[in-house]
C-alpha positions in Angstrom: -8.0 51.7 -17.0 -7.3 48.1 -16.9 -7.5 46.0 -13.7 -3.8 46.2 -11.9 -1.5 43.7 -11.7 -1.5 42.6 -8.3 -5.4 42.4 -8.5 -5.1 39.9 -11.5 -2.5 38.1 -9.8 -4.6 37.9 -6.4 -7.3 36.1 -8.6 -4.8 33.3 -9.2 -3.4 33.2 -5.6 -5.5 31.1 -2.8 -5.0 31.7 0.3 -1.2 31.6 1.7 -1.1 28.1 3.7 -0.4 24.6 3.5 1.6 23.4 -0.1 1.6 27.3 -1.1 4.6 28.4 0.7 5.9 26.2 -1.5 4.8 27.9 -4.8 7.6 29.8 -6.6 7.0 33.4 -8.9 9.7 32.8 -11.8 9.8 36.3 -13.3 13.1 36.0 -16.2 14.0 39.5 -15.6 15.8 39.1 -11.8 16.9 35.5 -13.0 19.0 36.2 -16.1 20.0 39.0 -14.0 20.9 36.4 -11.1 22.7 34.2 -14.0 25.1 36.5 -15.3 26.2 38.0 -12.6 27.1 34.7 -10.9 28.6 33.6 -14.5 30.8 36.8 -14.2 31.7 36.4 -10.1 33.2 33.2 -11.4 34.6 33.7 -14.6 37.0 36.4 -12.2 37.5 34.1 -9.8 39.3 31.7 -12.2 41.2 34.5 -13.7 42.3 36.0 -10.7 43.5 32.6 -9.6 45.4 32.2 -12.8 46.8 35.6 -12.7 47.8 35.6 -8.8 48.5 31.6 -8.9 50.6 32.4 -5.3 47.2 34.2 -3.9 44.1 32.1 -4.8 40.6 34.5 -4.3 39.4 33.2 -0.7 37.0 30.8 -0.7 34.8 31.6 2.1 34.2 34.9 -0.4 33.3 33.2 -3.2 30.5 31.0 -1.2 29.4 34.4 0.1 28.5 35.4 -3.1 26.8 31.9 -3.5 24.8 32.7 -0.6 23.6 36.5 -1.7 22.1 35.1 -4.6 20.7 32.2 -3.4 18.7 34.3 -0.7 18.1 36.9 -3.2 16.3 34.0 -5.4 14.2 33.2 -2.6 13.2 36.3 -1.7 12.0 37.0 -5.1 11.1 33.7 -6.9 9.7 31.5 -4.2 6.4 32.2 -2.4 7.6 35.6 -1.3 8.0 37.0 -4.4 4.6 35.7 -5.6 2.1 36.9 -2.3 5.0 40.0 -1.9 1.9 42.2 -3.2 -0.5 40.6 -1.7 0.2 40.3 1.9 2.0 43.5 3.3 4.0 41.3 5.7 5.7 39.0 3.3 6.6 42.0 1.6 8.8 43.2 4.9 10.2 39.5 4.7 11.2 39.8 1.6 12.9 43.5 1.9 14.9 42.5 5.2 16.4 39.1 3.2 17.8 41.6 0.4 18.9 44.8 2.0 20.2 42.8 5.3 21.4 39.6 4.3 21.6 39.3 0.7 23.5 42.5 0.6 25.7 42.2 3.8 26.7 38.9 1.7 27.2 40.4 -1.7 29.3 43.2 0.6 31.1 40.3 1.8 32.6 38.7 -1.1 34.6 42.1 -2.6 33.1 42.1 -6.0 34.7 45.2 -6.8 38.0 43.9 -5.2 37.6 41.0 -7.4 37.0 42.6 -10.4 41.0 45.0 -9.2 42.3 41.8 -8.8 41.1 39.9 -11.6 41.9 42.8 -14.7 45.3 43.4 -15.7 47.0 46.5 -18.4 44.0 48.8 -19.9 41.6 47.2 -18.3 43.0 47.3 -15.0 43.8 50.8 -15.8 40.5 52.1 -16.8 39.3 50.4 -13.3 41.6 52.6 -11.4 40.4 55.4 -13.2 36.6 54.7 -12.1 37.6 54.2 -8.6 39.3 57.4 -8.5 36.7 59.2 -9.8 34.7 61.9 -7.9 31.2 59.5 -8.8 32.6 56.7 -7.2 34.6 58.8 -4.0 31.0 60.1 -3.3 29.2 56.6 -3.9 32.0 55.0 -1.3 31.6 57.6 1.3 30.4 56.0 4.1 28.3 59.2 5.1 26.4 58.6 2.0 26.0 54.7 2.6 24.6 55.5 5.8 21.8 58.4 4.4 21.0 56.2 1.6 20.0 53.4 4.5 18.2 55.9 6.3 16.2 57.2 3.5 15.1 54.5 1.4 13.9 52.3 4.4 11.2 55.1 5.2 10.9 56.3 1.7 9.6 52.9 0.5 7.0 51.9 3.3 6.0 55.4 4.5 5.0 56.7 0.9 2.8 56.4 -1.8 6.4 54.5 -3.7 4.8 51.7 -2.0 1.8 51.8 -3.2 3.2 52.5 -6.7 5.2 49.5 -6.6 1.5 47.0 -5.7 0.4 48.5 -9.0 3.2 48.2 -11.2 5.6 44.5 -11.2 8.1 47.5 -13.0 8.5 49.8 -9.6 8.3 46.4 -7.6 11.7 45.4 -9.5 13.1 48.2 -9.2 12.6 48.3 -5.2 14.1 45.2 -5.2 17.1 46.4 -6.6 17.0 50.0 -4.5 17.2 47.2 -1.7 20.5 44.9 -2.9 22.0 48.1 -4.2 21.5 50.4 -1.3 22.2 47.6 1.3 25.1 46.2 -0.4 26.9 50.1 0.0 26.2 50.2 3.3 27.4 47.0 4.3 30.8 47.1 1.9 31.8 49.7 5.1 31.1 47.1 7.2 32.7 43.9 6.1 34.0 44.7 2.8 37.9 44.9 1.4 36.8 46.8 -2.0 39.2 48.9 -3.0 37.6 52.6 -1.5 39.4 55.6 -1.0 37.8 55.4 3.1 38.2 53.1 5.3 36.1 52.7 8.3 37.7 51.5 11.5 36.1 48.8 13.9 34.3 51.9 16.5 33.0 54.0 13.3 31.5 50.8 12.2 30.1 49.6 15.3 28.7 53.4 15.4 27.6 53.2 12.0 25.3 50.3 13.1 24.2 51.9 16.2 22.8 54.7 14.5 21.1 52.3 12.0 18.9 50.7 14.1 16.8 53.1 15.3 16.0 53.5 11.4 14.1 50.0 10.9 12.8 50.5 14.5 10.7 53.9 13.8 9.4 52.4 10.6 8.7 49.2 12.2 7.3 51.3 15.2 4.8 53.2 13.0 3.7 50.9 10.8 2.8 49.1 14.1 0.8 52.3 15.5 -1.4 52.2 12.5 -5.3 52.2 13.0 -6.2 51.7 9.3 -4.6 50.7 5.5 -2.7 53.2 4.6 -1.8 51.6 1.3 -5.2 52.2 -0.9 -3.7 49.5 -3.8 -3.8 47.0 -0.7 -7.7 48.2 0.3 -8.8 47.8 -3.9 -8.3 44.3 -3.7 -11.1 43.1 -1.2 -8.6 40.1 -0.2 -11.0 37.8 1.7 -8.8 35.6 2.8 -5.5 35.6 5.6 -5.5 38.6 8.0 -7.2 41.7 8.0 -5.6 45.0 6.0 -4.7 46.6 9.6 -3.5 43.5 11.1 -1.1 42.5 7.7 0.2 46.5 8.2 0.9 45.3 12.0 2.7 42.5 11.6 4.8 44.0 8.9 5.6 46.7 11.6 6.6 44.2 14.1 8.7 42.1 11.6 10.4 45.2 10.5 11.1 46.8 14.2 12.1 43.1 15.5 13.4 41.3 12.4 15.3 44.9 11.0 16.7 45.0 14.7 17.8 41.7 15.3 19.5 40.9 11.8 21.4 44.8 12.2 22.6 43.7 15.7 23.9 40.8 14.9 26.0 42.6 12.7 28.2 43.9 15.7 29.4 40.4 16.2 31.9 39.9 13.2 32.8 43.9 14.0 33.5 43.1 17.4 35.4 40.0 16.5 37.2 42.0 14.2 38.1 44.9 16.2 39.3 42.2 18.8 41.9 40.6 16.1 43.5 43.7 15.1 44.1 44.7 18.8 45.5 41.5 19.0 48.1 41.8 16.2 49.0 45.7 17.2 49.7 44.1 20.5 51.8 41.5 19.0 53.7 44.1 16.9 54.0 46.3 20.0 55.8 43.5 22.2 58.0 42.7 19.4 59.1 46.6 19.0 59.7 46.3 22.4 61.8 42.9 22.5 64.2 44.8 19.9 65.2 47.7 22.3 64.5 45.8 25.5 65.7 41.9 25.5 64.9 39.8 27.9 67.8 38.9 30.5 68.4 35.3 30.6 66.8 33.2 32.9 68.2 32.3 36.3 68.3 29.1 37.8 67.9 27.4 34.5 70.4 25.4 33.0 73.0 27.3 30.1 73.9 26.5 26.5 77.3 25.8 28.0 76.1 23.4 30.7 73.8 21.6 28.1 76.5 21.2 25.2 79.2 20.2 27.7 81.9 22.7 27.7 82.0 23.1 31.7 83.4 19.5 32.0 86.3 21.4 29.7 86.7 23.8 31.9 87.1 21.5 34.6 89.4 19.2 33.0 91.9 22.8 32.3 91.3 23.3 36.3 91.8 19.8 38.3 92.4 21.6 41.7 88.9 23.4 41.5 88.0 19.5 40.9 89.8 18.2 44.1 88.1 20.8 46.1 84.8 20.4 44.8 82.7 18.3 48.0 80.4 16.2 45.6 83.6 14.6 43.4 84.4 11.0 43.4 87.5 11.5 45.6 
C-alpha cells in the first residue's frame, strides 16, 4: 500500500511557526468551486436588480456572501488547509470557520431567495416547483437542520470518518463541504429570508441555539478527557515536531468546547435584536389600532386652530359688548 497522503505531505511541512502561517494549500477543486459560485451570486444580483429596478438586492447581503467565501478560502487554502492533517487542532480551527461563520454568512445573504427573486416565467416556475417539493419541505425543516448539527459534529471527530479523512484529501473535501452545507441549513433558520415553507420565530430560534451548544461542548469536552491518540492516521506519522499527539487532541477539545461555544452564543445577539424590532413594530401597529377606535381628546390649556388662525378676533368684532366688558381691553 502506498505511503498516505498526509504522511507525504508531512514530509514537506516544517514545523508550524514563524513565516509558515503564512503558507497557503491551493487545491483547484474548492477554488473553481469558490469561483463559480461567487460568479453566479453576482450574475443574480444584477439580474434581480434589473428585473426589480424599484427593489435593489440589499447590499449588506451581497457582502455577506463576500465574506462566506472569503473565510471559506482561508480556512481551506491558507495555512489551515495545508497543516489541517497534520495538527489535530488546526483542524478544529478550520471546521468552526466553515460550519459557524462561513455558513451563518452564506445563511445570511438568501442565496435561494436570490435565485426566487432573480428567475422569472419557466424558470421561476420550475423553482417553485423544487421548493414545494417534499425533498426540499424535509431539507427546510428546521427539526432536521437541527439533527443534522447534532450528528455531524460528533460523527466527524468521534469516529473513524476522521481518521478516513487524514488518509484520503477526497473524504477531507468532502468534510469540508458536510461542514458549509450542514451549517449553512441550520443557520438559514436562524438569519435567513429563503423562501421555506417554516418559519421559525425569534424564541424557537433562540431555543434552537440553546440546545446547540451543549453539542460542540460534549465533543469539545471529550476530546479534552482523552489520555491517548485516538486517531491511529495521526499516531503513523511520528510527527517530531509541535505538540505531543495527546496534547494536539487537547487543545482541539478546548478550542471546540470554547471556540464552538463562544461563536454559537454570539449568535443570540442578532436574534435578540431581532426579536426586540418586531416587538417594537407590533407595538407600533397596536397603538395605531388603538388610535383608530380611541382618539385622543384635544389638549387643554393649549392654544386652538381657531385662536392661532385668528378667527376669535371675528368673533369679537360680531360681539363688541363682550369686548367692552372684557377687564384687559384698551378701554
Amino acid at each position: 500500500m502506498t505511503m498516505p497522503f498526509a504522511a507525504s505531505l508531512l514530509a514537506t511541512l516544517p514545523a508550524l511557526a514563524g513565516r509558515n502561517f503564512l503558507r497557503t494549500y491551493l487545491n483547484p477543486v474548492p477554488i473553481v468551486v469558490l469561483a463559480v459560485a461567487l460568479a453566479v451570486y453576482l450574475l443574480a444580483v444584477r439580474r434581480q436588480n434589473r428585473l426589480h429596478p424599484a427593489h435593489p438586492w440589499p447590499l449588506r447581503r451581497t457582502v455577506s456572501y463576500l465574506g462566506g467565501t472569503l473565510v471559506t478560502f482561508v480556512a481551506i487554502c491558507s495555512f489551515l488547509g495545508a497543516y489541517d492533517r497534520t495538527l489535530f487542532w488546526v483542524h478544529m480551527v478550520q471546521h468552526l470557520l466553515l460550519i459557524m461563520v462561513a455558513a451563518a454568512m452564506f445563511a445570511a445573504s438568501s442565496p435561494v431567495a436570490l435565485c426566487w427573486r432573480a428567475t422569472s416565467a419557466r424558470t421561476h416556475r420550475r423553482l417553485g416547483a423544487v421548493l414545494r417539493s417534499r425533498p426540499a419541505r424535509i431539507v427546510g425543516h428546521p427539526v432536521t437542520a437541527f439533527v443534522l448539527y447534532a450528528v455531524l459534529v460528533p460523527l466527524t471527530h468521534l469516529t473513524v470518518f476522521f481518521n478516513d479523512a487524514i488518509r484520503s484529501g477526497a473524504v477531507d473535501q468532502f468534510e469540508h463541504l458536510c461542514f458549509v452545507v450542514v451549517g449553512f441549513l441550520f443557520f438559514r433558520q436562524l438569519f435567513g429570508v429563503d423562501p421555506n415553507r417554516y418559519r421559525v420565530q425569534p424564541a424557537m430560534r433562540g431555543v434552537m441555539v440553546f440546545l446547540a451548544v451543549p453539542v460542540d461542548t460534549f465533543v469539545g469536552l471529550t476530546l479534552d478527557s482523552e489520555t491517548h491518540e485516538i486517531f491511529p492516521a495521526f499516531a503513523a506519522e511520528h510527527r517530531t515536531w509541535g505538540p505531543s499527539l495527546v496534547m494536539d487532541l487537547h487543545l482541539g477539545g478546548v478550542i471546540m468546547w470554547v471556540g464552538g461555544d463562544v461563536l454559537m452564543t454570539a449568535a443570540i445577539v442578532p436574534i435578540i435584536v431581532a426579536w426586540l424590532r418586531r416587538e417594537e413594530r407590533r407595538a407600533r401597529s397596536f397603538d395605531r389600532q388603538l388610535e383608530a377606535y380611541f382618539p385622543p381628546p384635544p389638549p387643554r390649556g393649549q392654544p386652538t386652530a381657531g385662536f392661532a388662525l385668528g378667527t376669535h378676533a371675528a368673533r369679537r368684532d360680531r360681539h363688541p359688548h363682550a369686548e367692552q366688558a372684557d377687564p384687559l381691553g384698551s378701554g
